[in-house]
PADRENLO-459338 format. One record per residue (C-alpha): residue number from 1; residue in one letter; x, y, z. Coordinates in steps of 0.25 Angstrom, whole numbers, plus 2048, in hexadecimal, padded with zeros to 3 digits. Layout:
BEGIN
    nr   rest    xx    yy    zz
   NUM      A     X     Y     Z
...
//
This chain:
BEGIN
    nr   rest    xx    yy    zz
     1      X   A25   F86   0D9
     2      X   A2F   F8F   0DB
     3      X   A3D   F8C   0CF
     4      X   A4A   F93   0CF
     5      X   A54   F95   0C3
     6      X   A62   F91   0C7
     7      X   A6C   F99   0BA
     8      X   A7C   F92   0BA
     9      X   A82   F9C   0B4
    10      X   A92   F98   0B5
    11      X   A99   FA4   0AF
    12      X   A96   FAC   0BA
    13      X   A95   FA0   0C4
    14      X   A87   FA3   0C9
    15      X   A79   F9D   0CB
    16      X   A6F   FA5   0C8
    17      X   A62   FA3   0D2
    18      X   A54   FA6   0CB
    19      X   A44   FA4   0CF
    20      X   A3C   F9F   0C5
    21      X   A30   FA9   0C5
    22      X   A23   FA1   0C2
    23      X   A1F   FAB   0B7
    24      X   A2D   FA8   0B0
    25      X   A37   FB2   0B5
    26      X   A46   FB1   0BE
    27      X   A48   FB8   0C9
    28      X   A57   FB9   0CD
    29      X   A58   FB1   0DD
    30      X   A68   FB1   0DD
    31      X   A75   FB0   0D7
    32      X   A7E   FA7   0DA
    33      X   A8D   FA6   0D9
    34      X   A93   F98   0D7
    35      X   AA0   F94   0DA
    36      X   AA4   F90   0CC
    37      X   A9D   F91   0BF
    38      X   A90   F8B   0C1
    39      X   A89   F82   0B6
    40      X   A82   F75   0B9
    41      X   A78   F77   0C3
    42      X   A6C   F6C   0C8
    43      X   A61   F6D   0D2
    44      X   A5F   F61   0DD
    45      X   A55   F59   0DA
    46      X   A50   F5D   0EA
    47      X   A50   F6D   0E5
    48      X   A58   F70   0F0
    49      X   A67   F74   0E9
    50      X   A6D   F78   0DB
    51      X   A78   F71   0D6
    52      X   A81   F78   0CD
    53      X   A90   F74   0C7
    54      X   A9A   F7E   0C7
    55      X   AA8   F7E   0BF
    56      X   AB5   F80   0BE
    57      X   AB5   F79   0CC
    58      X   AAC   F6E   0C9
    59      X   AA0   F6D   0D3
    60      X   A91   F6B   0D7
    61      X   A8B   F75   0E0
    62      X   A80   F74   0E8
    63      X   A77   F80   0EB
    64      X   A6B   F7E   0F4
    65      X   A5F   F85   0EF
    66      X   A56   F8F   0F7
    67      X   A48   F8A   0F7
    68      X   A45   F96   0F9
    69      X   A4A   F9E   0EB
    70      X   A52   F92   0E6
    71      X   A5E   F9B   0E9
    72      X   A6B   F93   0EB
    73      X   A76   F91   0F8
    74      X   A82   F89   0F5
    75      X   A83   F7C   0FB
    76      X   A8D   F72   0F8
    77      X   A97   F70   0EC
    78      X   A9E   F61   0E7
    79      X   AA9   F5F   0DE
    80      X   AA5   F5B   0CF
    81      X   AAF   F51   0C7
    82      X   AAD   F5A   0BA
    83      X   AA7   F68   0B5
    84      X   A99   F69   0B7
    85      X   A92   F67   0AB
    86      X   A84   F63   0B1
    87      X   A7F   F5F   0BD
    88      X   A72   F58   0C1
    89      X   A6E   F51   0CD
    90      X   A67   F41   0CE
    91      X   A58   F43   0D0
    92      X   A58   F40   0DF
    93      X   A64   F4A   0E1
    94      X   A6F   F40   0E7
    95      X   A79   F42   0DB
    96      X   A7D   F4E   0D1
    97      X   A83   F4B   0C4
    98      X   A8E   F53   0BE
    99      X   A8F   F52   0B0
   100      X   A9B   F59   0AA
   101      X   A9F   F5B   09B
   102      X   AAE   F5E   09D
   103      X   AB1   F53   0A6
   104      X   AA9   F49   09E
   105      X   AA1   F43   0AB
   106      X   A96   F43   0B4
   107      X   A98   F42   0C2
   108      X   A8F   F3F   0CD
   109      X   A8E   F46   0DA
   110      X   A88   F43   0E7
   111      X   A7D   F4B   0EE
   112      X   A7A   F4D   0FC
   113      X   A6D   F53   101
   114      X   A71   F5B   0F5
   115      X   A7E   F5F   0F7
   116      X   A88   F5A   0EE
   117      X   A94   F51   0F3
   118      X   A9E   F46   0EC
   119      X   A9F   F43   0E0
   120      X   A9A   F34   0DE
   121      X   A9C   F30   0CE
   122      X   AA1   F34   0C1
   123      X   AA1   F2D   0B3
   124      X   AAA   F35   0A9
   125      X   AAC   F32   09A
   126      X   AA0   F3D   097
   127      X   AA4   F45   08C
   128      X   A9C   F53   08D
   129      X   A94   F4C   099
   130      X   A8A   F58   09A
   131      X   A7E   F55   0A3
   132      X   A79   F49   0AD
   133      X   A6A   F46   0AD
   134      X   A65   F3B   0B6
   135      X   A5A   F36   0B2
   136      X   A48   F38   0B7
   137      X   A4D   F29   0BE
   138      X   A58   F2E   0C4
   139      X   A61   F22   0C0
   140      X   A68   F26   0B4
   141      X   A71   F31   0B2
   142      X   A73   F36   0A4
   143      X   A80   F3E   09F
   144      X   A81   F43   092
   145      X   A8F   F44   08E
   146      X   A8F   F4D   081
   147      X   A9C   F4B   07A
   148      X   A99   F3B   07A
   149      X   A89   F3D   075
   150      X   A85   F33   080
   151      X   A7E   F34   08C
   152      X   A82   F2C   096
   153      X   A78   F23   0A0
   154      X   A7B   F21   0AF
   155      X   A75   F19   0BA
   156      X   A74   F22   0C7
   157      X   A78   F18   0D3
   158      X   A74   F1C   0E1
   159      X   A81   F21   0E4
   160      X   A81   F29   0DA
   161      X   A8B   F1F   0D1
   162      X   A8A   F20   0C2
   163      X   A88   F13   0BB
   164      X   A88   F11   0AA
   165      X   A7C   F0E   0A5
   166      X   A79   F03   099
   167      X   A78   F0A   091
   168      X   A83   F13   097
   169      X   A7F   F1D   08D
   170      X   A75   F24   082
   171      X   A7C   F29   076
   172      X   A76   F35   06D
   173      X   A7B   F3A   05E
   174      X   A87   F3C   05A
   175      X   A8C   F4B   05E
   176      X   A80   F4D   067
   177      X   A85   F52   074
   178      X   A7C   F4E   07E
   179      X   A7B   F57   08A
   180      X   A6E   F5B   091
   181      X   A64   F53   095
   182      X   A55   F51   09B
   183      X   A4C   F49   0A0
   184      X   A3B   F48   09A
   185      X   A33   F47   0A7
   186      X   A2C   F3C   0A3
   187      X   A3B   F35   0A5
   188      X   A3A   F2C   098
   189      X   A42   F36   090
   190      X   A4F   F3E   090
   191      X   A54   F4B   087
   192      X   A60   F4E   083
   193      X   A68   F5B   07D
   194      X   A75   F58   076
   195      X   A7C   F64   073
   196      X   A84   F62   069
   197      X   A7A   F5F   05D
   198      X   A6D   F66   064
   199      X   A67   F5C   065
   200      X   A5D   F55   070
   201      X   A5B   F45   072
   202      X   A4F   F41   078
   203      X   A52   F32   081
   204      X   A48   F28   085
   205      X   A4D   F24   092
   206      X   A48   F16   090
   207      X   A42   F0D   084
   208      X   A3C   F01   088
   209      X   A48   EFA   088
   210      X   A4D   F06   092
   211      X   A56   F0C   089
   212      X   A5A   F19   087
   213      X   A57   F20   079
   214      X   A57   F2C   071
   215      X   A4B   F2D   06B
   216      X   A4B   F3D   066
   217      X   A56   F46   061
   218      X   A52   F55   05E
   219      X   A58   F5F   057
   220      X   A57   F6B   062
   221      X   A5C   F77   058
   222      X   A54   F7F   04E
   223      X   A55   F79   03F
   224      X   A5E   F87   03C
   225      X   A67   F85   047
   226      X   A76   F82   03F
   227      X   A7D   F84   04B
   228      X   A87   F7F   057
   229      X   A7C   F77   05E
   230      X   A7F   F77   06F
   231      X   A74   F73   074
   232      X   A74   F73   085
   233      X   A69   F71   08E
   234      X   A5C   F6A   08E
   235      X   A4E   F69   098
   236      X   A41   F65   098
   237      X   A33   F6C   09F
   238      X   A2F   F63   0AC
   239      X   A22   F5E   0A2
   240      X   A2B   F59   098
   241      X   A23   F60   08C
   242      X   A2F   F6A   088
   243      X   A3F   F66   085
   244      X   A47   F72   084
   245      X   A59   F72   080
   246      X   A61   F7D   07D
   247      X   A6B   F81   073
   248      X   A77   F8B   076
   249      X   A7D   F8F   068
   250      X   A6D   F93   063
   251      X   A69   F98   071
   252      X   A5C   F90   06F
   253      X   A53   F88   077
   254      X   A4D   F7C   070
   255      X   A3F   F79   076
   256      X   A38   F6A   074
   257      X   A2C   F64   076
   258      X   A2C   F56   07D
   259      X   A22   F4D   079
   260      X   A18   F47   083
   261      X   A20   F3A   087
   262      X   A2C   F42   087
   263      X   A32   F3A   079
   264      X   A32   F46   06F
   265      X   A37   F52   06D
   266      X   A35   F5E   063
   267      X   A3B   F6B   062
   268      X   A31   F77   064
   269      X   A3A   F84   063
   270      X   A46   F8B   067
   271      X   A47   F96   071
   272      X   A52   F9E   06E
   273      X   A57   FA1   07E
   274      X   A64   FA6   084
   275      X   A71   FA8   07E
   276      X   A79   F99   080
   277      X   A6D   F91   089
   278      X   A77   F87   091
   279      X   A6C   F84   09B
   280      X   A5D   F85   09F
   281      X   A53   F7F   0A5
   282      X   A41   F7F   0A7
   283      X   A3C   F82   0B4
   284      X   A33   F75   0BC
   285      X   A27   F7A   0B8
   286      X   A29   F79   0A9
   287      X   A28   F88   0A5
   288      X   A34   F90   0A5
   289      X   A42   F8E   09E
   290      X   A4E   F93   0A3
   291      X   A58   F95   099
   292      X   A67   F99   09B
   293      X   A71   FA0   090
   294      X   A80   F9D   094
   295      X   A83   FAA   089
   296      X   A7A   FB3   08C
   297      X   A79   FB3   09C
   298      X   A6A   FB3   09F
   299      X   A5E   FA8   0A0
   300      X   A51   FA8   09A
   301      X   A44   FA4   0A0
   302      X   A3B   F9F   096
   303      X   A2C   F9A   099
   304      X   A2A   F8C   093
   305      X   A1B   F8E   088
   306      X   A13   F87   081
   307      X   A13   F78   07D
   308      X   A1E   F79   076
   309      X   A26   F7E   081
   310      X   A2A   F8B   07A
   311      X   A31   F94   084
   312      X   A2E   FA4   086
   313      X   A3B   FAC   08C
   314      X   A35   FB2   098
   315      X   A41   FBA   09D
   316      X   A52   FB7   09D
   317      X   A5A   FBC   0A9
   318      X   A69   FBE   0AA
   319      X   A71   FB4   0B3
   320      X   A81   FB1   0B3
   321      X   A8A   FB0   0AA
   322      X   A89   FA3   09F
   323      X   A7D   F9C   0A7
   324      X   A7A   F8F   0A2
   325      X   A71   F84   0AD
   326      X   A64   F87   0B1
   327      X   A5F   F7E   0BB
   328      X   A50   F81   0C2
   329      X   A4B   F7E   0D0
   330      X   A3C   F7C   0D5
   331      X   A3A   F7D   0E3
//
């Protein structure tokens, strides 16, 4: 298998290109300059392009990937309705959704053969809207909206038409902030980060009266931690055994355990990591975390150990200016 490392790093408006050595080491492929500073970024489900949102103009560009070294060509651009929050794409690559906090709205765009074209929804009303995650069925798209602690539940029509749920919606706590958010592989469970209270929900996608309901909430700082929480991003390893979020005020990286069936988690340890970690992400096989710190202008590759899922820095590398998404292709 052969994985590449895609680095957004907006400040200096460039991608950053790297191979993923098998024995846990980057070496650079390219650099690219992007029209625009560069956040968001998404691989197709097909492999075959990158996705990355780009502001002040607001915009999705394709790049197609080189099979080759996964280096990148630009393609196509389309017009987005709002600042570029996050982006993600349907699981059959027809659609990307655009989730922006600014605007307060996800929009849906339309995909040819992988090339982005019109825009064919939006539903605004979102405050904070920070991400777009459609679901392991491919059917229902959900969209945190962080200043309103809900989580917003869409069905996904074929034209790529946005349509209410009932319920329309999943609330958390009070003050919460939800923002990030994955998906268990077993497709029975959902995890998300909330920012503002550093915290993470674990969702049963379905009881057996197919509702949806939090069944966790876990603390994700240290008992000593007296600070501003600003909690950020959130993945888990392909097997399902380890949950890891970040924190940017502590620089910290909390890492879970998920139990067998995917219902429970609990905390096994922090890894302090780079300055302000807006963005990382785990390699397909499972061993490597790549973590980026928007203050302190590098990444660091950690090798994923143990049961507990402990991580060991293996090397950091300098990349632009305030990087903060890291997305990884196999090929």
């Amino acid at each position: 298998m052969k994985q590449t490392v895609y680095t957004a790093s907006p400040e200096s408006q460039q991608i950053h290109v790297w191979r993923l050595n098998p024995e846990g080491s980057l070496t650079l492929v390219q650099v690219v300059d992007v029209p625009g500073q560069v956040q968001p970024m998404v691989i197709s489900p097909d492999k075959r392009f990158l996705y990355v949102g780009v502001r002040p103009e607001f915009r999705v560009l394709a790049y197609r990937i080189a099979p080759e070294d996964g280096a990148l060509t630009y393609t196509a651009e389309a017009a987005l309705p709002g600042s570029p929050t996050h982006i993600s794409t349907d699981l059959e690559g027809r659609f990307i959704f655009s989730g922006s906090y600014n605007a307060g709205c996800v929009s849906v765009t339309c995909l040819n053969d992988g090339i982005p074209g019109e825009s064919v929804d939006m539903v605004d009303g979102l405050e904070g809207c920070h991400s777009a995650n459609i679901s392991p069925d491919n059917k229902t798209l959900w969209v945190p909206a962080l200043k309103q602690d809900r989580i917003c539940l869409f069905t996904l029509g074929d034209d790529g038409k946005l349509a209410a749920q009932n319920p329309a919606e999943v609330t958390t706590v009070e003050g919460a902030g939800p923002r990030h958010m994955v998906f268990h592989p077993n497709q029975k469970f959902a995890y998300v980060v909330n920012e503002l209270n550093g915290s993470v929900d674990v969702w049963a996608l379905s009881d057996a009266h197919g509702n949806i309901e939090c069944i966790q909430t876990l603390d994700m700082m240290p008992a000593d931690f007296t600070d501003t929480r600003w909690a950020a991003d959130i993945h888990i390893t392909p097997d399902g055994r380890h949950l890891y979020a970040c924190d940017r005020t502590s620089s910290l990286i909390t890492i879970f355990s998920v139990s067998e069936d995917g219902s429970v988690l609990a905390v096994e340890g922090f890894q302090p990591t780079e300055t302000q970690p807006r963005g990382f992400n785990i390699d397909h096989t499972g061993k490597y975390l790549i973590a980026a710190g928007q203050k302190s202008h590098h990444i660091a590759l950690y090798e994923i150990q143990g049961e507990q899922g402990l991580l060991e820095e293996k090397g950091r590398y300098a990349v632009g200016q305030g990087p903060m998404w890291v997305v990884v292709n196999a090929q």
